[in-house]
Structure formats: structure tokens, C-alpha cells
C-alpha positions as CSV (number, residue, x, y, z in Angstrom):
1,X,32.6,27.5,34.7
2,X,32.5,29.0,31.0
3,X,34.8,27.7,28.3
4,X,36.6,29.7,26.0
5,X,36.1,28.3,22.3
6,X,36.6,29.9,19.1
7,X,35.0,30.0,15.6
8,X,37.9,28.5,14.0
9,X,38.7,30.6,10.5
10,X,42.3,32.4,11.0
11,X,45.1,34.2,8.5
12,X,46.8,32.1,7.0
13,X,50.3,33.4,5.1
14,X,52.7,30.1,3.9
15,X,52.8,28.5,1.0
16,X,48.9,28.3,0.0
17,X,49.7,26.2,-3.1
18,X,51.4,24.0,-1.2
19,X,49.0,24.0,2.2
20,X,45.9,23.0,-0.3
21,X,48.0,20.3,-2.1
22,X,48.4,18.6,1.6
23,X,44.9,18.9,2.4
24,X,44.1,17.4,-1.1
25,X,46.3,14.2,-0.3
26,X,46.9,13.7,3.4
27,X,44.7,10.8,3.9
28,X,46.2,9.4,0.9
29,X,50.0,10.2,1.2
30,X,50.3,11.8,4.7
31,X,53.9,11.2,4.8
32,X,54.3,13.0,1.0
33,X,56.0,16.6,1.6
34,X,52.9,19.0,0.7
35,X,50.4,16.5,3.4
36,X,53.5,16.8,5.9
37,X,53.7,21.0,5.2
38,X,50.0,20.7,6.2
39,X,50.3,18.8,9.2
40,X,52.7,21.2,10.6
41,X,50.3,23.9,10.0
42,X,47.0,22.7,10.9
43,X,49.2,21.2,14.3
44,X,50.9,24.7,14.7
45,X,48.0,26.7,14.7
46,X,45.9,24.4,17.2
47,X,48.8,24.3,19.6
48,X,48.6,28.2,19.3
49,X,45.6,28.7,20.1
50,X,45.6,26.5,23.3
51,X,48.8,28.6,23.9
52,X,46.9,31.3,24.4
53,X,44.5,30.2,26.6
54,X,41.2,29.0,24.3
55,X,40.1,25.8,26.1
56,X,38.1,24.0,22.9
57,X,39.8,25.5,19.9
58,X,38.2,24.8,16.5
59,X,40.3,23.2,14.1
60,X,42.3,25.9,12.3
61,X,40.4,27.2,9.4
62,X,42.4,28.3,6.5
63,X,40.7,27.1,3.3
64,X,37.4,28.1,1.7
65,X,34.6,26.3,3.9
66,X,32.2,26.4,1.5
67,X,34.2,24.9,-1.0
68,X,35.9,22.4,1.4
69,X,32.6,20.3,2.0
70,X,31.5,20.5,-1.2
71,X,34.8,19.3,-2.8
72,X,34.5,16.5,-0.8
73,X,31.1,15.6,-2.2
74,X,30.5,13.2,-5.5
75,X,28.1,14.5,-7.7
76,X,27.9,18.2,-6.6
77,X,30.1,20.0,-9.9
78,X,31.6,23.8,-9.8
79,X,30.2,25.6,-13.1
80,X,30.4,28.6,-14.1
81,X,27.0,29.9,-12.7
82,X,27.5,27.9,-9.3
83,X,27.0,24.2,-8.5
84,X,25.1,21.7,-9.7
85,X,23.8,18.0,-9.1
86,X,25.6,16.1,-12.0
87,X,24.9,12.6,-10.0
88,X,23.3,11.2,-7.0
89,X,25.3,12.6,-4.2
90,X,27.7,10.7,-2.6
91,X,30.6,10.4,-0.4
92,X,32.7,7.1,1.1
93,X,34.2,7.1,4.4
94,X,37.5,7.8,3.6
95,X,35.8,11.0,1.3
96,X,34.2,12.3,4.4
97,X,37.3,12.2,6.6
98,X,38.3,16.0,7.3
99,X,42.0,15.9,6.8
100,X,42.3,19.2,9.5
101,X,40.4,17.1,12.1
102,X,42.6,14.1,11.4
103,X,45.6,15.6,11.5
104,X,44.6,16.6,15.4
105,X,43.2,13.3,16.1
106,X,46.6,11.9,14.9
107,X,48.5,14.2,16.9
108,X,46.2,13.7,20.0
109,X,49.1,12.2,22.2
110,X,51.3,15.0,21.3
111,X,48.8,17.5,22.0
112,X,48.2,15.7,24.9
113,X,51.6,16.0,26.3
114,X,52.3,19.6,25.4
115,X,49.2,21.5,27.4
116,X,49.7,18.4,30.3
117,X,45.8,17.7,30.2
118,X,43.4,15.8,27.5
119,X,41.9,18.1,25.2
120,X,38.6,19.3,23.3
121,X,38.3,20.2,20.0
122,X,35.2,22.4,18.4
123,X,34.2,20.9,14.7
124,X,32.5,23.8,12.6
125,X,30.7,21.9,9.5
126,X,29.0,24.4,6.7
127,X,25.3,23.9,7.2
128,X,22.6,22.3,4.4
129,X,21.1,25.7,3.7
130,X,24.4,27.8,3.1
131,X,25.7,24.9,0.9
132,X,22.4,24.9,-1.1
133,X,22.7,28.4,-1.6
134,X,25.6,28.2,-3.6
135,X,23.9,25.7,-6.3
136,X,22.2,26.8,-9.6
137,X,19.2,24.4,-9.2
138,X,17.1,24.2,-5.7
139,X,14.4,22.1,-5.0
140,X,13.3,21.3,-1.4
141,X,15.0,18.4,-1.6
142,X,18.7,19.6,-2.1
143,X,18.4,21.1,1.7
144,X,17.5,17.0,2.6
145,X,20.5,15.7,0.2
146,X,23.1,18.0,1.0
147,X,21.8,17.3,4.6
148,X,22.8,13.8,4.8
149,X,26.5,14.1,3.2
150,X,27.0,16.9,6.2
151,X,25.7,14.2,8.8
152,X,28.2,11.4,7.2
153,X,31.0,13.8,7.8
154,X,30.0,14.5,11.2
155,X,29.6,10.8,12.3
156,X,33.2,10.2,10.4
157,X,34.8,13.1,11.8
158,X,33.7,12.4,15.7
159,X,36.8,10.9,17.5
160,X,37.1,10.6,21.9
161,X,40.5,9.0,23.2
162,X,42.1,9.3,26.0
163,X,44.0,11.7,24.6
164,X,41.5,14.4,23.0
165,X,37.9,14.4,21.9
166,X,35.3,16.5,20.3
167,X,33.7,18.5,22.4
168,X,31.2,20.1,20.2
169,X,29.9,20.3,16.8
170,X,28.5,23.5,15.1
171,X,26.6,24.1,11.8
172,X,27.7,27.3,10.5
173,X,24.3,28.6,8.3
174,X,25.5,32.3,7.9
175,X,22.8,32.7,5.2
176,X,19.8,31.7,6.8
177,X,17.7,34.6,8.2
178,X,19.9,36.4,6.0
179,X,19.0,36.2,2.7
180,X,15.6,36.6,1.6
181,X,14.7,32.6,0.4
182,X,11.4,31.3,-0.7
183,X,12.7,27.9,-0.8
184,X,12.1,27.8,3.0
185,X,8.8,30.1,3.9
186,X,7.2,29.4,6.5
187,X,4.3,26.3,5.6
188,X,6.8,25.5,2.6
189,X,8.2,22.0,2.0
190,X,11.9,23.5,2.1
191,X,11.4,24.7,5.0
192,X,10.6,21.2,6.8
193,X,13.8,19.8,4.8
194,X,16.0,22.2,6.5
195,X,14.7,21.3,9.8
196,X,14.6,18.0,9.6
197,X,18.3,18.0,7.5
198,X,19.6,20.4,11.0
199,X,17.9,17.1,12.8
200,X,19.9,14.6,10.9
201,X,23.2,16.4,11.3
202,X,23.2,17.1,14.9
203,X,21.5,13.9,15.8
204,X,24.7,12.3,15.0
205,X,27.2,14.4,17.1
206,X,24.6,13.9,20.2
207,X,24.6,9.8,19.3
208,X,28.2,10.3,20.7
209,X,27.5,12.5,23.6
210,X,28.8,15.5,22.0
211,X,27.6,19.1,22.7
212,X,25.4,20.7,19.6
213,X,25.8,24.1,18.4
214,X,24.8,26.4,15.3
215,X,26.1,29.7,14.0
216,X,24.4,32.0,12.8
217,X,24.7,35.5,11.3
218,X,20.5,36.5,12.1
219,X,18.4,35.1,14.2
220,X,15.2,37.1,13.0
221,X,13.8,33.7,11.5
222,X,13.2,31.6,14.9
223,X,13.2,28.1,13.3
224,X,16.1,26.8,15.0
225,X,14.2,26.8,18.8
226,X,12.8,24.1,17.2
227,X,16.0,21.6,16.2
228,X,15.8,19.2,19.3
229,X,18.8,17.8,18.7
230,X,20.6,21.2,19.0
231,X,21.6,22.1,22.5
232,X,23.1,25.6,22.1
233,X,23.0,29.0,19.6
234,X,25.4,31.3,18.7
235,X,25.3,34.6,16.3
236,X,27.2,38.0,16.6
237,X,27.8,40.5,19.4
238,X,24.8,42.7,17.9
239,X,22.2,40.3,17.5
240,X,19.0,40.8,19.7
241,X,19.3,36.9,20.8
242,X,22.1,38.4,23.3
243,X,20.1,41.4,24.2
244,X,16.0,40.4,24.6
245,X,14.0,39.3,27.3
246,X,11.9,36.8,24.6
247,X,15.7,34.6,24.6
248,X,15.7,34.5,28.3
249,X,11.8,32.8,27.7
250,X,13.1,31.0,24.5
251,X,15.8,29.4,25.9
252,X,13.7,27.9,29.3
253,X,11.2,26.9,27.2
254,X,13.2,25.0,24.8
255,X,15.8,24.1,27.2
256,X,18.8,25.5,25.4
257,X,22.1,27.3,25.8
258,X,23.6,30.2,24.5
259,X,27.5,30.3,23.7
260,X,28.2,34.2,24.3
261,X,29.9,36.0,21.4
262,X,32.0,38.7,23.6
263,X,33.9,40.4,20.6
264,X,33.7,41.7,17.0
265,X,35.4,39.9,14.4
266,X,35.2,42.5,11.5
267,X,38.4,44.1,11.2
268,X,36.9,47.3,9.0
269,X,34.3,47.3,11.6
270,X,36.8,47.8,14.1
271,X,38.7,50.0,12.2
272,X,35.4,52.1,11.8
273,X,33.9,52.1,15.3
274,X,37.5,53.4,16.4
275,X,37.6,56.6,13.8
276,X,34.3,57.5,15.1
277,X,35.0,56.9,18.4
278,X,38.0,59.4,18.6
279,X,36.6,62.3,16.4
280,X,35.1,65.2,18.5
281,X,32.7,66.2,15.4
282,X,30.3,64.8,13.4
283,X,32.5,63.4,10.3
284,X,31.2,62.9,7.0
285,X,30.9,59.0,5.5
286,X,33.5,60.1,2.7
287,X,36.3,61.6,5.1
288,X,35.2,58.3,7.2
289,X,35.9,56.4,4.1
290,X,39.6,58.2,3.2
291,X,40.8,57.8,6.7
292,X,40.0,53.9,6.2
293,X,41.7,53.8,2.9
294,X,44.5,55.7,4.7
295,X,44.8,53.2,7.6
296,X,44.6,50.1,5.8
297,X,47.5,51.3,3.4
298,X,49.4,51.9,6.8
299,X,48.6,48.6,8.1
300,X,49.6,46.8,4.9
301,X,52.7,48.8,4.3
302,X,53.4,47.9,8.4
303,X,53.8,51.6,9.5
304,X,50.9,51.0,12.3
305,X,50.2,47.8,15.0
306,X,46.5,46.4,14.2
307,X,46.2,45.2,17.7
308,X,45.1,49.0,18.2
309,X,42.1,48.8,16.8
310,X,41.2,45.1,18.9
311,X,38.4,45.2,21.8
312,X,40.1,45.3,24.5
313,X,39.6,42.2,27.1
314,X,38.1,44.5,30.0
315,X,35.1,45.2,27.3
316,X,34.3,41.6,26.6
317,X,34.7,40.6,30.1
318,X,31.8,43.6,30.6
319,X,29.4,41.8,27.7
320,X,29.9,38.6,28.9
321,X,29.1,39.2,32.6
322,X,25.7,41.0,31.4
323,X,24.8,38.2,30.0
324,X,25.1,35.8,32.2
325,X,23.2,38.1,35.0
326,X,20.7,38.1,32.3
327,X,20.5,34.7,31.2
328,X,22.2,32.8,34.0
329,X,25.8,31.4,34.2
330,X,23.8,27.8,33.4
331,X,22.9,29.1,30.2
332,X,26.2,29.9,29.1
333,X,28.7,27.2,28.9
334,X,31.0,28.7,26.3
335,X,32.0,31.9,25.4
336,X,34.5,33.5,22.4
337,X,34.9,35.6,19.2
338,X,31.7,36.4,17.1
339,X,33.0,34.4,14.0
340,X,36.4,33.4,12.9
341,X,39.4,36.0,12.4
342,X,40.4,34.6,9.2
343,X,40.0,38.4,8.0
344,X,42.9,39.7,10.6
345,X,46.1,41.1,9.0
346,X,48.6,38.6,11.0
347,X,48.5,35.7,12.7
348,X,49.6,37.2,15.2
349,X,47.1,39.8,15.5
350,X,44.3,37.1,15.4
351,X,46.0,34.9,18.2
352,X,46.3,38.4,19.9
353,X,42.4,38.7,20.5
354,X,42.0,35.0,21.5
355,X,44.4,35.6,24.1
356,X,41.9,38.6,25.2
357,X,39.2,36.6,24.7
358,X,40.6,33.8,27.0
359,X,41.2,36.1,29.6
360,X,37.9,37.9,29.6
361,X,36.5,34.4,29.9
362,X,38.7,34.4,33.0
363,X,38.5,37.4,34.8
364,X,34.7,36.8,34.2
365,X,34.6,33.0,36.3
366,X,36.3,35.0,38.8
């Protein structure tokens, strides 16, 4: 059977001030109001989303995930340029400790009791090479340093109880394959850093039984058939991995999965594809352009529903199922959103979709 999972990211509207304060201090002072205003929400949220139907929700996503690891990191320094290295990098277990993921794992009996069954959770961590994109300074060896802080917090973030577990661990590299880097051509010392830093990370997750998994935004650059360690890939709705007889080869060869991404996440996408969809003429990019402007003032001002510009669940039941007569059912253990819907108007609107997606995932094992 496929699992519905998401990629975690959603809108968040409460206090921010107060939500980041809690985040800052809940392993310190969980019982101090701003940790306890965070608790509620982070709780909230993942209760939602198993309301809905998702099987292994991420933890909810609201803060910068970028700046979330790094924060967490001694010796990596926000400048005005980007990052730097002020200091051998460093973190101590209580440092590494995601207060999100603790908050769940502290909740675990609760959780337990409220959906009648134990439960999975997904743990998305910001991969070596995005994080080294954002310093000043890169050598080959800041992929291998920043590498090893990520596999601390994964090894201090996995939790199983008889409650609720972690299912699965991803490395989320949006900017590999992306962005033009010399740092990691192909024969290049970087590029054996990242590999071997993707190795480190995931090594630990499978050290506890737990499924592997990295997002990506392109998968034009093939290095990751090569992470052992890693048992499944993921990238978005459009990417050829979903759609090319050479991933059918790739992943029998390499013996590894495929998490199906059955919906776009980009609102202004969405908004686009459905202006184009319902003109009966040719329309120019500017006209395109005012009639977005005009939408998204009419969404903001709350004069129209943005669930009517969602996929509908019918349409990701359709992709799903042609991949798995493509690929195979055993190739695809999970399937959900193409990235997180942190970019959705409402909350609302966002839980919305995972309910579709949940019951595409459905009607598909049916």
C-alpha cells in the first residue's frame, strides 16, 4: 500500500514574534508562555494534518529552514554578505535537539490516543550543499563540515516509542542541479564531499532502521543514484525522474524508490495554469500578468475561495496511478505534495490539498 506523507512547510498566521521566541527556548523553558504558544502550534498543526488523512506528516514547518539549522550551529555567523565560519563548527546535544520534533515526541501519547493508532512522523533536515550555498567562503570542505553538524541532528532528532516514531528522514538540497556550482564538478574534490557528507547524514537515520529520502528541485545532475545509504528520491511533478524510461533502469539498478510527487505546490503556478486554461485565445504574457495581479488582490482582500485554483484529487490520483504502472507499486511506497505549501494563502487552504492528496493516495490503493 502507498503512504500519504507531506513535505512539511505550511502558512503560518499567529503571533510570529511570539511562535519564534518558543522555538528559541523550549528546550530550555518549555513550560515559559512563548515555548507553551509553540507547543500548541507545532501540536495543532500535526494533529491537522493527520486529521486529514496524511499518514507520515512532516513536522509542521513554519520558520525559515535554512536559517533554523544554521542557527543552531556554533561557529557558522549571519553577515551582511551571507555566512561565514567564525570558529570550528560545533553543536552539543541539547543544541542539535529540533524543538518541532520534540515537541511531537513529547506529545507522542497524546497523539497516540487522538488518531487511535501509533504514529510516523517525516523529519525534513536542510541538506550540506544548500546550507553551503548560503556562506561567503566555500572550500570543498564546508560541504564535509556542514555535513557532519546535519548527521548530529539527525542521530539526536531520531526517536521510536510505542507511541510514535520516525519513519523517514529527507535531505532537502533544492539547489543542487540547480544552480550552476563549480565547487562540485564532476572529478572535483567538492564533489566527493557532498557525496560522502549525503553518506554521513543518511547513514545515521538507516543505523536506526529508518527509511532515507532526499528532495530535490532537479535531478539533471545524477549523483545521488550513487548515495547507498539513501533508499528513496523525490523532486517535482515536472521532473523527467517521474516521466523516463532511464528512472525505471536507474532505480533497478540501484535498488531504490521513488516517493511520487502527485501535485503542484506553487500557488502563482496554479493561479497561472488556470488563466490559461480557461481562455479560448491565445493571451498575451502582460494581460496574463494583470489578471494575476487582479486575482491575488481578490484573494488577499477575500472576495474569491483559493481552493479554486487547487488540483483537484481525481488529477493526482491520475499521475500517481501512471506511475506506478510505469515504475511498479514496489517502487513507490509514499506519495504527496511536490514541496511544502508554506506559500498557500490559509491554513486552511493548505490542509485543503492534503486532504486531496490523502484521498488520491486512497482512491489510487483501491
Amino acid at each position: 500500500m502507498i503512504r500519504s506523507c507531506d513535505a512539511g512547510s505550511m502558512p503560518f498566521f499567529g503571533d510570529a514574534e511570539r511562535f519564534l521566541e518558543g522555538a528559541r527556548y523550549f528546550e530550555s523553558s518549555p513550560t515559559e508562555e512563548a515555548s507553551e504558544y509553540f507547543e500548541r502550534s507545532i501540536l495543532g498543526c500535526f494533529l491537522d494534518k493527520l486529521r486529514v488523512g496524511i499518514e507520515v506528516p512532516n513536522y509542521p514547518q513554519f520558520r525559515d529552514m535554512n536559517k533554523m539549522f544554521l542557527e543552531m550551529i556554533k561557529g557558522a555567523k549571519k553577515t551582511k554578505d551571507g555566512y561565514a565560519e567564525t570558529d570550528i563548527l560545533s553543536l552539543t546535544p541539547k543544541e542539535s535537539r529540533m524543538p518541532e520534533v520534540s515537541v511531537i515526541r513529547r506529545n507522542s501519547q497524546q497523539i497516540h490516543e487522538r488518531i487511535g493508532k501509533p504514529f510516523q512522523v517525516r523529519i525534513c533536515v536542510t541538506g550540506p550543499h544548500t546550507l553551503s550555498s548560503l556562506f561567503t567562503h566555500r572550500d570543498p570542505g564546508i560541504i564535509s563540515r556542514l555535513g557532519e553538524m546535519i548527521s548530529r541532528i539527525v542521530e539526536n532528532n531520531l526517536f521510536n516509542t510505542k507511541h510514535g516514531s520516525v519513519g523517514l528522514v529527507t535531505l532537502d538540497e533544492p539547489t543542487f542541479g540547480l544552480l550552476d556550482d563549480p565547487l562540485i564538478d564532476w572529478g572535483s574534490d567538492g564533489r566527493e564531499h557532498l557525496q560522502t557528507a549525503w553518506e554521513s547524514v543518511l547513514r545515521k537515520a538507516k543505523s536506526k532502521k529508518t527509511q532515507t529520502c532526499i528532495h530535490l528541485h532537479n535531478t539533471a545532475d545524477e549523483l545521488f543514484w550513487n548515495v547507498k545509504p539513501l533508499d528513496m528520491i523525490e523532486s517535482h511533478v515536472d521532473d523527467p525522474l517521474y516521466h523516463t524510461k532511464k528512472t525505471k533502469e536507474a532505480l533497478e539498478s540501484t535498488d531504490k524508490l521513488l516517493k511520487a510527487s502527485v501535485c503542484v505546490t506553487d500557488f502563482d503556478r496554479l493561479v497561472r495554469e488556470s488563466i490559461t486554461a480557461t481562455s479560448h485565445q491565445k493571451t498575451s504574457e502582460i494581460v496574463v500578468n494583470e489578471e494575476i495581479a487582479n486575482i491575488w488582490k481578490q484573494l488577499r482582500d477575500g472576495k474569491l475561495n483559493p481552493e479554486i485554483f487547487l488540483e483537484s484529487n481525481k488529477l493526482m490520483k491520475r499521475r500517481l496511478v501512471k506511475m506506478v504502472k510505469q515504475f511498479g507499486v514496489e517502487r513507490i511506497p509514499y506519495a504527496g505534495p511536490e514541496c511544502g505549501l508554506g506559500g498557500f494563502l490559509t491554513g486552511e487552504c493548505a490542509l485543503g490539498y492534503l486532504r486531496r492528496v490523502s484521498g488520491a493516495v486512497r482512491m489510487a490503493n483501491t
